[in-house]
C-alpha positions as CSV (number, residue, x, y, z in Angstrom):
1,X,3.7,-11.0,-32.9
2,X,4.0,-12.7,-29.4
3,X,1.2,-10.5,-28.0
4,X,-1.0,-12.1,-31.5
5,X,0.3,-15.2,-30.8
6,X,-0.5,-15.3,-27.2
7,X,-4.2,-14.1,-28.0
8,X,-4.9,-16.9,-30.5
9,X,-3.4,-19.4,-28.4
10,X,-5.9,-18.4,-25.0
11,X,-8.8,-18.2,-27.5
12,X,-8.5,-21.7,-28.2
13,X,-8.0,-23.5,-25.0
14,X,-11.2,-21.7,-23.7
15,X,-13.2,-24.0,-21.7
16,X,-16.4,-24.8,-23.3
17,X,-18.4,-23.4,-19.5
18,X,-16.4,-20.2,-20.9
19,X,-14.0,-20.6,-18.5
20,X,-10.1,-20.8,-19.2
21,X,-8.9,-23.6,-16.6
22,X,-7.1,-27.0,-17.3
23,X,-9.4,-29.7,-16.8
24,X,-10.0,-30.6,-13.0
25,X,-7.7,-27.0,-12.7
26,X,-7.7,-24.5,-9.9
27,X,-8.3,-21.0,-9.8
28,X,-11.2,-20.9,-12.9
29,X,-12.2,-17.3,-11.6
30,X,-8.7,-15.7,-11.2
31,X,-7.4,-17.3,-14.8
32,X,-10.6,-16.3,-16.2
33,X,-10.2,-13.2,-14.9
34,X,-6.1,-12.4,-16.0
35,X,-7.4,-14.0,-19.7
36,X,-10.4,-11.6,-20.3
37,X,-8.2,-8.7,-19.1
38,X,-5.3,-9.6,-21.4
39,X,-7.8,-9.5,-24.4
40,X,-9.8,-6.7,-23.3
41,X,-6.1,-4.6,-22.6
42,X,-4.6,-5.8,-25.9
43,X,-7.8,-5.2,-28.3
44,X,-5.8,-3.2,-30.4
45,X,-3.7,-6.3,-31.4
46,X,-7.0,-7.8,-32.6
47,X,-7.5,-9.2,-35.7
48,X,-9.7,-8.0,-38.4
49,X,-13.2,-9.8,-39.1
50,X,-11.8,-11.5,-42.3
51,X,-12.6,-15.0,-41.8
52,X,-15.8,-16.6,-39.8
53,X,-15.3,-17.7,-36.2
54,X,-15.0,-21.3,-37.5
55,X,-12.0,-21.4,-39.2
56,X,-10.8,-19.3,-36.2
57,X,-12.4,-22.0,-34.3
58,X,-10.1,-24.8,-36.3
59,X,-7.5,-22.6,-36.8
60,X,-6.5,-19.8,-34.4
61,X,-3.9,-18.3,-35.5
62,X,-3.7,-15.2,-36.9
63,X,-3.0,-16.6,-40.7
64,X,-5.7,-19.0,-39.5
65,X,-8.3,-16.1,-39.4
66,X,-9.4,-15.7,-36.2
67,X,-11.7,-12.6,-35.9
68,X,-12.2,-9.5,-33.6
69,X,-15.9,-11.0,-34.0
70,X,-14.6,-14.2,-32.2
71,X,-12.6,-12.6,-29.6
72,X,-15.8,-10.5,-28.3
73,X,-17.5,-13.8,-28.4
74,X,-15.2,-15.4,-26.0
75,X,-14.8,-12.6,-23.8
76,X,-18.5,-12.2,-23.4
77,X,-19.0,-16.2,-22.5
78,X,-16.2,-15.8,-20.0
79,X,-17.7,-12.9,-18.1
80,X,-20.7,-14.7,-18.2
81,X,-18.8,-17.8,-16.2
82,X,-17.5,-15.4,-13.8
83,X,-21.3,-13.3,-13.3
84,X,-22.9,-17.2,-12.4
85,X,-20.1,-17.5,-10.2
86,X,-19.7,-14.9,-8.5
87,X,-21.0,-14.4,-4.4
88,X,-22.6,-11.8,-2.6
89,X,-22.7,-10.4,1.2
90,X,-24.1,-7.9,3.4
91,X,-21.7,-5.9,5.0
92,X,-21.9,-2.4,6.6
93,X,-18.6,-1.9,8.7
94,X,-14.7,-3.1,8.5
95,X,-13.0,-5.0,11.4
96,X,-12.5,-1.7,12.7
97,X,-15.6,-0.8,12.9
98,X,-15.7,1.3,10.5
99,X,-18.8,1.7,8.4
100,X,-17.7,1.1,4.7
101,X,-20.8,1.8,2.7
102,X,-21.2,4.6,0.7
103,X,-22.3,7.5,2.3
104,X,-21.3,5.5,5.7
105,X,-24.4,4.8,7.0
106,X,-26.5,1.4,7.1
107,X,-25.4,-1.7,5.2
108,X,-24.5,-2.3,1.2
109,X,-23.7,-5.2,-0.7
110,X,-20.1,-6.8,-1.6
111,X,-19.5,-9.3,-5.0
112,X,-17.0,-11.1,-4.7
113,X,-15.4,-14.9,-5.9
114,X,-14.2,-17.1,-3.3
115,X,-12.3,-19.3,-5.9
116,X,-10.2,-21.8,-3.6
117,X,-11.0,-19.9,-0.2
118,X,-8.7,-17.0,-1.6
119,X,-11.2,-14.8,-2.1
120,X,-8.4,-11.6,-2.4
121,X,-6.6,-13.2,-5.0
122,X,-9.3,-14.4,-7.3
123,X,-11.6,-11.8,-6.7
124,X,-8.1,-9.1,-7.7
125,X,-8.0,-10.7,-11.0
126,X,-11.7,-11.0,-11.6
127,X,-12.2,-6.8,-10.8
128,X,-9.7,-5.5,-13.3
129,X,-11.4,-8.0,-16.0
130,X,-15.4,-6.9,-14.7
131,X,-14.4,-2.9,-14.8
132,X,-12.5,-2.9,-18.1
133,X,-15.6,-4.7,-19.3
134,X,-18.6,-3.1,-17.8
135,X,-16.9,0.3,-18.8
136,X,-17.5,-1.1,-22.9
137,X,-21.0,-2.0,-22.0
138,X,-22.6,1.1,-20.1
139,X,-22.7,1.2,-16.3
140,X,-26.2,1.1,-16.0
141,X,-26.8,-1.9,-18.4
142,X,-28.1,-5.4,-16.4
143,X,-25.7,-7.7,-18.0
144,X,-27.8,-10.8,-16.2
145,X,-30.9,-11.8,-15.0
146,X,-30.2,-15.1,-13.2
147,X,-28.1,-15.9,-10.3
148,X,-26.7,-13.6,-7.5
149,X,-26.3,-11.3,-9.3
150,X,-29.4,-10.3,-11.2
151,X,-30.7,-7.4,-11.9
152,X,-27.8,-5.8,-10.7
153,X,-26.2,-2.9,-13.1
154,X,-23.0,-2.9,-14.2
155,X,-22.5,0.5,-11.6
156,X,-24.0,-1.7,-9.2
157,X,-21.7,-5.0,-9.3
158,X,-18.5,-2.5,-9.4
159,X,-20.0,-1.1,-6.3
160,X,-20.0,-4.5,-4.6
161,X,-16.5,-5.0,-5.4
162,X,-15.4,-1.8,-3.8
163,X,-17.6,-2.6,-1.0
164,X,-15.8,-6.1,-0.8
165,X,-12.3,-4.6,-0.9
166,X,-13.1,-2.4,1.8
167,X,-15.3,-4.0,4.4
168,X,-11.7,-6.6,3.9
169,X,-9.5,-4.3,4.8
170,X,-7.3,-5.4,7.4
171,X,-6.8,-2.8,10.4
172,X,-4.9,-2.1,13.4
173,X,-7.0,-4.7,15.4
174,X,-4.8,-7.3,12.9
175,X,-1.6,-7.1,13.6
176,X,1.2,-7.0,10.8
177,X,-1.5,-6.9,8.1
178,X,-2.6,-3.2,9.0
179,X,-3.5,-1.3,6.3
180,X,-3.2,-4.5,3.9
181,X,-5.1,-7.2,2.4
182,X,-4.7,-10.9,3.1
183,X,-6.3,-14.1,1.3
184,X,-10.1,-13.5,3.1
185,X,-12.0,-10.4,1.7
186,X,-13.9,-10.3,5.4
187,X,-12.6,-11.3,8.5
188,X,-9.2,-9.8,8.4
């Protein structure tokens, strides 16, 4: 019942941008992010397409009739928010110098969000939302055609978040970090 609850409740305070934020709020990539994952992780808990998305729209609660058909809805406008917003970079080697593209030659690309010059902990929340989702669309599907990311596949933008993670890798070069990640995906 909570888990229902708490579903309904996130539906309805989704920003109209599809973003989940309070108004002049922070962090609109990582709480976009941890929302689409908590639907996407609790679909089971779901409820049926019994009522239209209005009256879930008016009412969202289950008894209210929101629908599995509105839920997808939602989740789809927020990854869209987080696809326009989302950056890109050329990077080829970590701080260590260490190439970190696949088959460690040359340079790839990294996708990331910078959200709040944090870029490791928005871009943390934002991954485990993009994979759960790309892997219920088809990794080779181009979910956009606009923005820094277009064109890109689903395989592709996954890529660039691996490629992100590990060109920001902190080394030995950095101290008490070694191994770790801090708040900047490059540079560490």
């Amino acid at each position: 019942t909570a888990i229902v609850n708490a579903l309904a409740h996130l539906y309805s305070i989704q920003n109209a941008n599809g973003s989940w934020t309070q108004s002049g709020g922070s962090y609109a990539d990582a709480n976009t992010g941890s929302v689409i994952f908590a639907f996407l992780s609790q679909k089971i808990h779901w409820p049926a397409d019994t009522a239209s998305a209005a009256t879930c729209a008016t009412s969202p609660t289950p008894a209210g009739g929101c629908t599995s058909s509105a839920y997808n809805a939602a989740v789809k406008a927020g990854v869209m928010y987080l696809l326009t917003d989302a950056t890109t970079l050329t990077v080829s080697t970590n701080n260590a110098g260490v190439n970190i593209c696949p088959g460690g030659s040359g340079s790839c690309t990294a996708v990331y969000w910078p959200g709040q010059n944090e870029p490791t902990y928005s871009t943390g929340f934002v991954s485990s939302a993009i994979v759960q989702y790309a892997q219920t669309q088809g990794v080779g599907t181009v979910p956009t055609t606009s923005g820094v990311l277009a064109n890109m596949t689903w395989a592709a933008i996954v890529q660039g978040l691996t490629n992100a993670f590990a060109a920001g890798q902190a080394t030995t070069a950095n101290g008490s970090y070694a191994g770790g990640w801090h708040y900047s995906i490059l540079g560490n």
